[in-house]
C-alpha positions as CSV (number, residue, x, y, z in Angstrom):
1,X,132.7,76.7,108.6
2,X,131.0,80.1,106.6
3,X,132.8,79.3,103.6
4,X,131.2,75.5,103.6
5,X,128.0,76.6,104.9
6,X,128.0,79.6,102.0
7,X,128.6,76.6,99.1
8,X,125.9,74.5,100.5
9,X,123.7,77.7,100.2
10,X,124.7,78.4,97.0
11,X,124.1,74.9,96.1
12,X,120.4,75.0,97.4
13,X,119.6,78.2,95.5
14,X,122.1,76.9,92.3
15,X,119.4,74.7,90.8
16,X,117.0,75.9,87.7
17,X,113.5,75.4,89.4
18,X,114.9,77.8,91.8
19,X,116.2,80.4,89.8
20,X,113.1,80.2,87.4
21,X,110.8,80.8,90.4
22,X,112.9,83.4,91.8
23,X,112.9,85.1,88.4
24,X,109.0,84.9,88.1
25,X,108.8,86.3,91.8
26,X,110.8,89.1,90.7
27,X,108.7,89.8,87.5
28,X,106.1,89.6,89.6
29,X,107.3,92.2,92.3
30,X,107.8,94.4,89.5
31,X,104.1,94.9,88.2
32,X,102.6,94.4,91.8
33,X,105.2,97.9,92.8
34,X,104.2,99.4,89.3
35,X,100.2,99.7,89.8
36,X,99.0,101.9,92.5
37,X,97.3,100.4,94.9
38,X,98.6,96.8,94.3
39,X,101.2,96.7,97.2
40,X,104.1,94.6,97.9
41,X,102.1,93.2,100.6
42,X,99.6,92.1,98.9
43,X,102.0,90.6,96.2
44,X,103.7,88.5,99.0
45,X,100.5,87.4,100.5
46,X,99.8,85.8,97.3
47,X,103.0,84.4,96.6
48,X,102.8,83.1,99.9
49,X,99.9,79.7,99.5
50,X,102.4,78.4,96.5
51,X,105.4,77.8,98.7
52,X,104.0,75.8,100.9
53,X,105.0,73.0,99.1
54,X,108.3,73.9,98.0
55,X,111.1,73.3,100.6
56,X,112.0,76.3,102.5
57,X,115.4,78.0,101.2
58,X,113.3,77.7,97.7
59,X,110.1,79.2,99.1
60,X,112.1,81.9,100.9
61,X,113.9,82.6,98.1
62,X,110.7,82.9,95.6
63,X,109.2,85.5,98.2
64,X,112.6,87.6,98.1
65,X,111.7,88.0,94.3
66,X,108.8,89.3,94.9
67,X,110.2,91.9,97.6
68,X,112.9,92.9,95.9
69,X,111.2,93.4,92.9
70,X,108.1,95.5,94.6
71,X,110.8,97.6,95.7
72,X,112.0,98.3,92.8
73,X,108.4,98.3,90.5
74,X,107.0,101.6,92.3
75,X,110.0,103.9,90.2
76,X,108.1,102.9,86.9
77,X,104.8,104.9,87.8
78,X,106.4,106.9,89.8
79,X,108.7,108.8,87.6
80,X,106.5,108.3,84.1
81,X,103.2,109.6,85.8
82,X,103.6,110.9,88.8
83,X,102.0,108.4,91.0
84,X,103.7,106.2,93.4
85,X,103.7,102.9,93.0
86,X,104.4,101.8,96.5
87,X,104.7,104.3,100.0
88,X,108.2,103.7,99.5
89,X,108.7,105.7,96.1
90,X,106.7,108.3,97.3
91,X,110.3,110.7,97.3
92,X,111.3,109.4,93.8
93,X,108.6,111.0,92.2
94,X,109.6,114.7,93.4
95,X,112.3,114.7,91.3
96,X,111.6,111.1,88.7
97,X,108.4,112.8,87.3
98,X,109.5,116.7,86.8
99,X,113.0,114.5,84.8
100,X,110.5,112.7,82.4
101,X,108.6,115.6,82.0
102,X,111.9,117.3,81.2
103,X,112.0,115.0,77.9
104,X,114.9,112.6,79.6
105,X,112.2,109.6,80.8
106,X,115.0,107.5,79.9
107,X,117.6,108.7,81.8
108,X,115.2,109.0,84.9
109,X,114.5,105.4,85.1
110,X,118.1,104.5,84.3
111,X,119.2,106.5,87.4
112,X,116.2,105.3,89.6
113,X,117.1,101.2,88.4
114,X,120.8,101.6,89.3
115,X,119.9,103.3,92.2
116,X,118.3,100.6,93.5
117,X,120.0,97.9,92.2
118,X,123.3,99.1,94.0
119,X,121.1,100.5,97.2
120,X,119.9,97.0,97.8
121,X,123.8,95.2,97.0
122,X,124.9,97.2,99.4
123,X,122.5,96.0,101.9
124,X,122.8,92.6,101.2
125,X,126.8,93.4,102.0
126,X,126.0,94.6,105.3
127,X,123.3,92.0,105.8
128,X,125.9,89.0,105.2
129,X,128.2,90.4,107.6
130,X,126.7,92.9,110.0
131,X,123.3,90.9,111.3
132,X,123.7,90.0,114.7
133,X,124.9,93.3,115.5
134,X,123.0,95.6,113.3
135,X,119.9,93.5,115.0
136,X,120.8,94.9,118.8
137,X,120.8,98.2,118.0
138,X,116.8,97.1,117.0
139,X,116.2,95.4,120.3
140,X,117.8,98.6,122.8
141,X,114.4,100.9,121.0
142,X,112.0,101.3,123.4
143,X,108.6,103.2,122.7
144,X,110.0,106.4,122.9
145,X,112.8,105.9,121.2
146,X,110.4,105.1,118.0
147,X,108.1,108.3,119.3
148,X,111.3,110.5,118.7
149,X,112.6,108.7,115.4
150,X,109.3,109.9,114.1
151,X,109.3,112.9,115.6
152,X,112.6,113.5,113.9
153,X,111.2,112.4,110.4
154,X,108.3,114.9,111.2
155,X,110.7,117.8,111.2
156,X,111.5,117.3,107.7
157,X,108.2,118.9,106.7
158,X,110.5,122.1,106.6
159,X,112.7,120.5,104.0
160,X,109.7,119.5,101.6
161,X,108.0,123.0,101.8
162,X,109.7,124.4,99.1
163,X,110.5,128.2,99.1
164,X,106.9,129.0,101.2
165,X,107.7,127.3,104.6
166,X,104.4,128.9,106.1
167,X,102.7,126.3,103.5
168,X,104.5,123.6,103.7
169,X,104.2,123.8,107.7
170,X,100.2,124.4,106.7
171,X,100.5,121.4,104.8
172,X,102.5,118.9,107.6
173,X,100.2,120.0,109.9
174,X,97.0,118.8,107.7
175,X,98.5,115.3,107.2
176,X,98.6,115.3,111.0
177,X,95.0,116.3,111.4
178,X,94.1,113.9,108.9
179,X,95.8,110.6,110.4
180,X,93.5,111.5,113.8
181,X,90.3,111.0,112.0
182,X,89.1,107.5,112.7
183,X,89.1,105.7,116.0
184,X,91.8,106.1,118.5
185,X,93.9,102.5,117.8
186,X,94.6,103.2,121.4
187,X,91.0,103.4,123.3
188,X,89.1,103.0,120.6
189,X,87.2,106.4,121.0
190,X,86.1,107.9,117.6
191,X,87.2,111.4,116.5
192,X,86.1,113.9,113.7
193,X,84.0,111.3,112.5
194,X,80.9,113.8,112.3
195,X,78.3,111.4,113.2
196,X,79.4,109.4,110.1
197,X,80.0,105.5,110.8
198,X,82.0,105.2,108.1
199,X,84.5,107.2,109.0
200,X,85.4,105.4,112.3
201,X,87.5,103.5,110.3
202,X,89.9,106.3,109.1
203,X,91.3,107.3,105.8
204,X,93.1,104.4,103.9
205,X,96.7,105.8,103.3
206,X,96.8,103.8,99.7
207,X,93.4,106.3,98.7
208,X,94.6,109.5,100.5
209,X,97.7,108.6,98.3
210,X,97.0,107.9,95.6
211,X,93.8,110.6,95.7
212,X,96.5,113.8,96.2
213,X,99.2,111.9,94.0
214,X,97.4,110.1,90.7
215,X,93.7,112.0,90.6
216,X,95.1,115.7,91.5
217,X,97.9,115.0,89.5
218,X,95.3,114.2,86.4
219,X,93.0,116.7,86.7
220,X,96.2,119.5,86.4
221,X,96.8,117.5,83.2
222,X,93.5,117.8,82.0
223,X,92.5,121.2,82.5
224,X,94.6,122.5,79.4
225,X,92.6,121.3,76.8
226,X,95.7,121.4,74.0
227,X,97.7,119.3,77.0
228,X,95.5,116.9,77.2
229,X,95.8,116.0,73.7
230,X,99.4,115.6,73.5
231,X,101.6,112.5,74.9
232,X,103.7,113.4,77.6
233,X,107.1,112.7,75.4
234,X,106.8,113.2,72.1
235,X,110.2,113.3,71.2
236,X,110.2,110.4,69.0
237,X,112.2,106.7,69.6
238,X,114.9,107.9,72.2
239,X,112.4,108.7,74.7
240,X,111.8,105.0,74.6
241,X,115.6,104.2,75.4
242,X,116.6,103.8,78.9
243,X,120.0,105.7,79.7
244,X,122.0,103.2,81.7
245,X,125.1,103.8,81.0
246,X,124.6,107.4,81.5
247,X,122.4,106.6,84.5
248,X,125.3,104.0,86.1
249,X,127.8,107.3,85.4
250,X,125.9,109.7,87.4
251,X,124.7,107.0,90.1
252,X,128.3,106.2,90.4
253,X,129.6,109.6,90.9
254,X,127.4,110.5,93.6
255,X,129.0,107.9,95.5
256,X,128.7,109.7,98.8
257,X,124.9,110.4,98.5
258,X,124.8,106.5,97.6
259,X,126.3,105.1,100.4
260,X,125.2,107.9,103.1
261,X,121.5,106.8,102.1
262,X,122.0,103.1,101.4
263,X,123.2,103.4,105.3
264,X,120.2,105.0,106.0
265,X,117.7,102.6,104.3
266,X,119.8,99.7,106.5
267,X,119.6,101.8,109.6
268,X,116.1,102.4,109.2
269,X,115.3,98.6,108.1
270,X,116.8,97.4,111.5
271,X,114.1,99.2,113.3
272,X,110.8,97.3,113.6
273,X,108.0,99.2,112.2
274,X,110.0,102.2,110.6
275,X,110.3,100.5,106.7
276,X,110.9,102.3,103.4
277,X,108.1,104.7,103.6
278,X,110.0,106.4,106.3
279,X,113.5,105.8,104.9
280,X,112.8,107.3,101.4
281,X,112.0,110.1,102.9
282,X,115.1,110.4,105.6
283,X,117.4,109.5,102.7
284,X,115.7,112.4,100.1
285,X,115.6,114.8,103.0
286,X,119.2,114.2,104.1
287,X,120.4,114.8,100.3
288,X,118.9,118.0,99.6
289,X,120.4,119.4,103.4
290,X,124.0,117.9,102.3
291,X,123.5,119.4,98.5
292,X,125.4,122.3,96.8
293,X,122.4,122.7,95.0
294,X,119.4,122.2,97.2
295,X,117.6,124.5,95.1
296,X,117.4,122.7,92.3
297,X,115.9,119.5,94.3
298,X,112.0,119.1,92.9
299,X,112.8,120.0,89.6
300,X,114.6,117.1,87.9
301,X,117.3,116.7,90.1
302,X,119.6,112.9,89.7
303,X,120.6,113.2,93.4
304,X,116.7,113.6,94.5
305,X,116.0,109.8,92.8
306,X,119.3,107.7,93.8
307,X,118.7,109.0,97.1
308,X,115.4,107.5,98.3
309,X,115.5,104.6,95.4
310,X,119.2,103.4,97.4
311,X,117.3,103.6,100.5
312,X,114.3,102.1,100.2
313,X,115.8,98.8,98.6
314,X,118.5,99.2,101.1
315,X,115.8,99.1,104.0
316,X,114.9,95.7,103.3
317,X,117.9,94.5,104.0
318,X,118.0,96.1,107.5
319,X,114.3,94.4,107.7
320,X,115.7,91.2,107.0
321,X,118.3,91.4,109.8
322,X,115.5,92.2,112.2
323,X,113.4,89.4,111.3
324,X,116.3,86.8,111.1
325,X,118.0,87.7,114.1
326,X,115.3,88.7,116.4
327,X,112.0,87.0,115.3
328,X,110.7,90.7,114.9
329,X,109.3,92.2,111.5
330,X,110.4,95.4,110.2
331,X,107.2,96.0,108.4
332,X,103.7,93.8,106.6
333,X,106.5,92.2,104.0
334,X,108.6,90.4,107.0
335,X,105.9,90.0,108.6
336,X,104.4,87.9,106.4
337,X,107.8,85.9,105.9
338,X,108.5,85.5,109.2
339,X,105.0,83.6,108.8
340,X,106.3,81.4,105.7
341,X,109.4,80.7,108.2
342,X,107.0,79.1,111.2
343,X,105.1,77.1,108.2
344,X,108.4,75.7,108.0
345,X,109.1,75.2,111.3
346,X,112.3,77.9,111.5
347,X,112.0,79.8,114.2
348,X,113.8,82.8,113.8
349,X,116.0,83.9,116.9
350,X,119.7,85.6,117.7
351,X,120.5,82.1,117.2
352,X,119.0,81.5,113.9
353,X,122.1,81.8,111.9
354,X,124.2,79.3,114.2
355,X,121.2,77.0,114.4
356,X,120.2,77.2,110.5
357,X,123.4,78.3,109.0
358,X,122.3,76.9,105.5
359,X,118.9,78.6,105.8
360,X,120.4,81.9,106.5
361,X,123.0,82.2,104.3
362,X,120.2,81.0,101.7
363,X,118.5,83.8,102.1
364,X,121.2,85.8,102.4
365,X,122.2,84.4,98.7
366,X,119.0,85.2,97.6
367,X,118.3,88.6,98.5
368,X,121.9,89.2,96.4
369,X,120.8,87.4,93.6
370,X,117.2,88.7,93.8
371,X,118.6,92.6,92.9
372,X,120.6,90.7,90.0
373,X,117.8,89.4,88.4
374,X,115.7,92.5,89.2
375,X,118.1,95.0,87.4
376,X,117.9,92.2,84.5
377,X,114.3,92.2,84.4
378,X,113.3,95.3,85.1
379,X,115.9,96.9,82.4
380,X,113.7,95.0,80.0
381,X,110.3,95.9,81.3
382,X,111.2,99.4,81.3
383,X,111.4,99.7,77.5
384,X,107.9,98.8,77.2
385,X,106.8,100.6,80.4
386,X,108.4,103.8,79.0
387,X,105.8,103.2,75.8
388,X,103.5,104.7,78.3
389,X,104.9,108.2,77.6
390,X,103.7,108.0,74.2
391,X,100.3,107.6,75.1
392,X,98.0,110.6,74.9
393,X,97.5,111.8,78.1
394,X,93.4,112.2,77.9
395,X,93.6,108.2,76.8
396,X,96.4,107.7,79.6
397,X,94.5,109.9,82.4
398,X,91.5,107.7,81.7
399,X,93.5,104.4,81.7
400,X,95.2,105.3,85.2
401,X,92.3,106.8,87.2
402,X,90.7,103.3,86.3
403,X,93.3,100.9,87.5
404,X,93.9,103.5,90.6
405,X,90.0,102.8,91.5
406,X,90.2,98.9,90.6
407,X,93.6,99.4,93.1
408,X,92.2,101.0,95.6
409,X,88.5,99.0,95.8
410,X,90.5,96.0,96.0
411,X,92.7,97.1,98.9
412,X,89.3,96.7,101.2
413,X,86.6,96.0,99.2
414,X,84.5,98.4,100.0
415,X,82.9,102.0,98.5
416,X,84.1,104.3,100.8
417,X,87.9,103.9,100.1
418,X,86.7,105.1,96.4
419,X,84.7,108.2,97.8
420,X,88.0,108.8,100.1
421,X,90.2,108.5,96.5
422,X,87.7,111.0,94.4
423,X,87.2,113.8,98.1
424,X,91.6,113.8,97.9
425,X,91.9,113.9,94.6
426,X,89.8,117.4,94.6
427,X,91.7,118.5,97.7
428,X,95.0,118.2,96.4
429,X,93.7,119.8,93.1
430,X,92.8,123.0,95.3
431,X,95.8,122.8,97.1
432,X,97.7,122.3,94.0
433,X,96.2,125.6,92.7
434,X,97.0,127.2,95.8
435,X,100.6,126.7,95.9
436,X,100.5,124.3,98.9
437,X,103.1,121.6,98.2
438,X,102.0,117.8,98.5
439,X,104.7,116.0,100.5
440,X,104.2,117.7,103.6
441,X,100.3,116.1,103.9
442,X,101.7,113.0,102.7
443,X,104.6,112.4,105.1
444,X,101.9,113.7,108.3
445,X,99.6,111.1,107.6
446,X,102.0,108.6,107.1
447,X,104.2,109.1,110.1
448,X,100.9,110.7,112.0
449,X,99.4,107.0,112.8
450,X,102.7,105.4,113.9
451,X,103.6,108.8,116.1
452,X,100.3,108.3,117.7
453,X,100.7,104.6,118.5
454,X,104.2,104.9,119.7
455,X,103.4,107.3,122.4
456,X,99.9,105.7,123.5
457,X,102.7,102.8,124.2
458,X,105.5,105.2,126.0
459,X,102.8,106.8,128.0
460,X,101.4,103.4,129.2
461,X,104.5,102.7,130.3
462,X,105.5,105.8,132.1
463,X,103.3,108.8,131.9
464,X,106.4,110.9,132.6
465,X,108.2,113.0,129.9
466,X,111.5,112.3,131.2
467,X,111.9,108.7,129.1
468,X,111.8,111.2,125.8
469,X,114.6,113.0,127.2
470,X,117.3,110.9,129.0
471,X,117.3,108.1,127.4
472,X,120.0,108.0,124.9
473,X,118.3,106.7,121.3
474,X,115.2,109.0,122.6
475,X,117.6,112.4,123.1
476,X,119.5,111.0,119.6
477,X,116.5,111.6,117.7
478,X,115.6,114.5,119.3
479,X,118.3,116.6,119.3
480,X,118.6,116.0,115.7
481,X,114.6,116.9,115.8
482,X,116.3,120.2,117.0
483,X,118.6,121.2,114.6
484,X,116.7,119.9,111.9
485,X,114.1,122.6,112.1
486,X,116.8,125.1,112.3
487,X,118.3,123.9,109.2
488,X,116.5,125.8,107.0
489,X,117.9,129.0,108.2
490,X,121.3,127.5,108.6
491,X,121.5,127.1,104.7
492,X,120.3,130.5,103.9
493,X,122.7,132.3,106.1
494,X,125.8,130.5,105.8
495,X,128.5,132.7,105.2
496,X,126.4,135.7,105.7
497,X,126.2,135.2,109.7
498,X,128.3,135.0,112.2
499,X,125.9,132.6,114.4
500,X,126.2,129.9,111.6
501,X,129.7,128.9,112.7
502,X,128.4,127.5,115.9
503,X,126.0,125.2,114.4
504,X,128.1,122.5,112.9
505,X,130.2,122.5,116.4
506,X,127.1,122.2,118.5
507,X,125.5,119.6,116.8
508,X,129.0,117.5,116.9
509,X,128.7,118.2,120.9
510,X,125.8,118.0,121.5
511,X,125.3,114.5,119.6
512,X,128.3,112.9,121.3
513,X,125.9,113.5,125.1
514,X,123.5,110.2,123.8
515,X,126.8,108.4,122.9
516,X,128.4,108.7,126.5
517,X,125.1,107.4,127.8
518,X,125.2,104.2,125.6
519,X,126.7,100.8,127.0
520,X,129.6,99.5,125.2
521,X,132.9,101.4,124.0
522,X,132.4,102.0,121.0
523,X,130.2,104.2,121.4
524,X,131.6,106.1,124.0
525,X,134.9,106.4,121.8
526,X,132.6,108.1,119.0
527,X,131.4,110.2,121.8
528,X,135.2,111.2,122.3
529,X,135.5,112.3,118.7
530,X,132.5,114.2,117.9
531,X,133.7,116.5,121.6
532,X,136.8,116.6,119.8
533,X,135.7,117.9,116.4
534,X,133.6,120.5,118.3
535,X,136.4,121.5,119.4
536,X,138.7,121.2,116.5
537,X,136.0,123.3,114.2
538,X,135.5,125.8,117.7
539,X,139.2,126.5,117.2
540,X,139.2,127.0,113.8
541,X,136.8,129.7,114.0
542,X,138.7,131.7,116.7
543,X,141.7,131.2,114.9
544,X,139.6,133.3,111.9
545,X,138.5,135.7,113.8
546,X,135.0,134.5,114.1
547,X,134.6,136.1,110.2
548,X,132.8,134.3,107.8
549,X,133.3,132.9,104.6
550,X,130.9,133.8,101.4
551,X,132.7,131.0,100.1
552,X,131.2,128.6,102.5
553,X,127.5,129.4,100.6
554,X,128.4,127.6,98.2
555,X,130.3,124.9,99.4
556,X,128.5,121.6,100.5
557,X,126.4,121.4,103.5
558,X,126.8,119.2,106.3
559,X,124.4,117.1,108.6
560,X,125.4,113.8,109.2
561,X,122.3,112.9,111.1
C-alpha cells in the first residue's frame, strides 16, 4: 500500500509544470535567504497567492522550493560578507566569513552547499519514515519544557565567548536586556521604553541583526582607508571557483558531526516554535564541545559551517513532521503552509498521512527533490554570487548597507526599524573595538523573547517551580543546562584534574533520571544503559587509580546532549 501510494506521489510531482515551478520556487528561495532582511517568510508569503489555483500536491510542492531554497540562500551572504542572510545562518558566518577572508571563498561555499544539501536529505529520510513518532515527542512539551530547552540554548553563551568568558557572559547578558525592551507580550505593560512611544514596540530582531552583523561589520572594513580600496579576494579566477569536490571530501569525512547535527536540526524541527535559529546554534555549539580542536572554531574552521548549515536544513524536516502530523507549525514558514493546506481543504492531523496518503508522501517527495534541485541551482548561482568578492569593498560596503536598509524598511514599513539598524550598527562597532564578541547579544535577544513567553505560559499554569524540575523533558534540558556551563572548565582541565573523570559518568547518570520518568520502554531501557555506562566508565577510573591521562587533552571531547 506505501509502495503504491509512493508511485502515485511520484506521479503527481513527475510532470514538467511541476518541476518547473518547483525549480523557480527554489531559485527563488535562494535570493529571498541571500539578501538580509528579505526572509524566508516573507518569500513564502508571496509565493503563497499563486498557488491558489494550482492543485495542492503542486502548490505544496512550489512552496517547499521556496523553503528549501531560503534555507540554503542565507550561506551566500553569510560567508562572502559577513552578514546573515536568514536567523538561521547566523552560526555559518563565525566560521564561513573568517574561510573567505582566508582566500578559500570557494571552498567555504562548497562545504556550506553540501552541508546543507546532505543535512536536509537526511531529514527528508527520517521524515518519510520517522513522522508519526518523531511528532509525539512534539506533543508531550509542555510550557516548561520549551522554558528549559531555551534555557539550555542560553547556556551556550559560554561556548561563543571566545577566550574572555567575562565578555562573552557581558555580552549574553545584553541580548537578554535588550529582548525586554518593548511591551510585555504577556500584560502588555511597557518597559525601558523611556517615555518614548516608539519604543513600545521593541527592537526588530531582522535590524538588531543585521545592525551588529552587516553595518558594524562595514564600518571595521572601512576604517582602513588602504582596506577599503581593495576587494576582499583578489586572488585572481580561482577565487571564483566553488571547491565541491573538495568541499563533498571534507563534508563527508566529518560524518559524525554531520549526522550528530542533522539529528539535531530534526530534533529541534519537531518542537513547535524552536526552528533553525535555535538549531544552528545547538548544532555549532555541540561541534566545537565535541572537537579536538575547539580552538580553532571562529577562525575558518570546515566543522564550524557543516555543523549549523546540516542543521538548519535538517530542522525543516522536523518542522514538517510537526505540521503534518499534528496540525502544529514549527515556526512562520509552516505556519504559513499549514494555511495553503486549509485553502485546500487538508486538514492536517495524526491521521493525515492514513487519510491523505498521496498528499503526504507528495510532500514528502518534494522536500527530497527540492534539496536536489537546490544543490543544482545554487552550485550555479554561487559562481556569480562569489563575483561579489571581487568587488571593492568601499563600492561593496555602499551596495550592502543600501539593500540592508531597503531590507529592513520593508520588513515593517516604517522609520524607526532604520534608526534601530544605524543605533546597532554603532554598538557593535564599539563593542567590536572592545573585544566583546557578537554571538552572545545575538543568541540573548533571540532566545530572550521566546524564554520570556514560554514562562509567562508555565507560570499561568502553575505558579510553582516544581513543573521546571520534575517533569522529565523540563529536568532533560536542565540538567544539560547544568553541565553545559561547566563545560568550559571541563575542556581546559581534562587530563590535568582528577575531578574531570567524574564528569562524563555523572552526566551519563544523571541523564538516565528523566528517562526512568518517561512513559514507554524504550526509554526506560536507554535509562538502563546510560546507569550502566556510568558505571562502566566509574570502573574504569578505579581500575586506573583515579590518575589522569594528558593524553585524554587531546583526544575528542564528549557531550552527547
Amino acid at each position: 500500500m506505501i509502495f503504491e501510494n509512493i508511485l502515485l506521489a511520484v506521479q503527481e510531482l513527475s510532470t514538467l509544470e511541476t518541476l518547473l515551478f518547483m525549480s523557480i520556487g527554489t531559485l527563488a528561495g535562494l535570493v529571498a535567504g541571500a539578501i538580509p532582511g528579505f526572509t524566508i517568510a516573507m518569500a513564502i508569503v508571496l509565493t503563497l497567492p499563486f498557488t491558489f489555483s494550482m492543485p495542492p500536491a503542486q502548490g505544496l510542492a512550489t512552496m517547499m522550493g521556496v523553503f528549501v531554497g531560503g534555507l540554503s540562500g542565507g550561506l551566500m551572504s553569510g560567508i562572502l560578507t559577513g552578514i546573515p542572510g536568514t536567523p538561521s545562518s547566523v552560526a555559518t558566518t563565525f566560521d564561513g566569513f573568517p574561510m573567505a577572508r582566508n582566500g578559500r571563498p570557494g571552498l567555504a561555499l562548497g562545504i556550506g552547499v553540501w552541508a546543507s544539501f546532505f543535512g536536509g536529505t537526511i531529514s527528508a529520510v527520517l521524515l518519510v519514515t520517522l513522522a508519526p513518532q518523531l511528532a509525539q515527542i512534539g506533543l508531550e512539551f509542555q510550557p516548561s519544557d520549551y522554558f528549559m530547552l531555551v534555557l539550555f540554548a542560553l547556556t551556550i553563551t559560554a561556548s561563543l565567548a571566545g577566550e574572555n568568558l567575562t565578555k562573552g557572559l557581558i555580552a549574553g547578558a545584553l541580548g537578554l536586556l535588550i529582548a525586554t525592551i518593548g511591551e510585555d507580550e504577556a500584560s502588555g505593560i511597557a518597559r525601558f521604553t523611556f517615555g518614548f512611544d516608539d519604543m513600545r514596540q521593541g527592537f526588530s530582531f531582522l535590524p538588531v541583526l543585521i545592525g551588529l552583523f552587516a553595518f558594524s561589520q562595514l564600518l571595521t572594513d572601512l576604517e582602513d582607508r588602504v582596506k577599503a580600496k581593495k576587494a576582499l579576494s583578489e586572488d585572481g579566477s580561482s577565487a571564483v571557483r566553488v571547491e565541491h569536490l573538495a568541499a563533498i571530501k571534507i563534508v563527508l569525512s566529518q560524518w559524525v558531526n554531520l549526522l550528530r547535527s542533522s539529528f539535531i536540526g530534526v530534533f529541534t524541527g519537531v518542537l513547535p516554535a524552536a526552528g533553525s535559529s535555535i538549531s544552528n546554534i545547538l548544532a555549532y555549539d555541540q561541534a566545537k564541545k565535541a572537537s579536538k580542536t575547539p580552538e580553532k572554531f571562529g577562525t575558518g574552521c570546515a566543522e564550524g559551517i557543516v555543523a549549523p548549515e546540516s542543521a538548519n536544513n535538517a530542522t525543516a524536516g522536523g518542522a514538517l513532521i510537526t505540521m503534518m502530523a499534528l496540525g502544529i507549525p514549527g515556526d512562520i514558514v509552516t505556519a504559513v503552509m499549514l494555511g495553503a493546506l486549509l485553502i485546500h481543504d487538508v486538514v492536517p492531523s495524526p491521521s493525515f498521512v492514513t487519510e491523505e496518503p498521496v498528499l503526504a508522501y507528495s510532500m514528502f517527495l518534494a522536500f527530497f527533490v527540492a534539496n536536489f534541485l537546490m544543490i543544482a541551482l545554487q552550485s550555479g548561482a554561487l559562481r556569480l554570487f562569489v563575483l561579489v568578492t571581487k568587488v571593492r569593498m568601499y563600492i561593496l560596503a555602499a551596495i550592502i548597507l543600501a539593500y540592508c536598509g531597503i531590507g529592513v524598511f520593508a520588513l515593517n514599513n516604517i522609520e524607526y526599524d532604520m534608526w534601530t539598524l544605524f543605533l546597532f550598527g554603532i554598538l557593535g562597532y564599539v563593542l567590536r573595538k572592545l573585544g566583546f564578541p557578537l554571538a552572545p547579544i545575538i543568541l540573548g535577544v533571540v532566545l530572550g523573547h521566546i524564554a520570556e513567553l514560554w514562562l509567562a505560559r508555565a507560570t499561568a499554569i502553575s505558579t510553582s517551580v516544581l513543573p521546571f524540575i520534575i517533569q522529565p523533558w523540563s529536568m532533560f534540558f536542565l540538567i544539560l543546562a547544568v553541565f553545559s556551563v561547566f563545560f568550559s572548565s571541563y575542556q581546559d582541565n581534562l587530563g590535568k584534574k582528577t575531578w574531570t573523570l567524574f564528569y562524563t559518568p555523572a552526566l551519563t547518570a544523571a541523564m538516565s533520571v528523566p528517562m526512568f520518568l518517561m512513559e514507554g520502554t524504550a526509554r526506560p531501557i536507554l535509562g538502563v544503559i546510560l546507569l550502566l555506562l556510568s558505571g562502566f566508565l566509574l570502573n574504569r577510573a578505579r581500575q586506573q587509580g583515579w590518575k589522569v591521562n594528558p593524553a585524554d587533552a587531546e583526544g575528542p571531547r564528549l557531550l552527547e546532549g
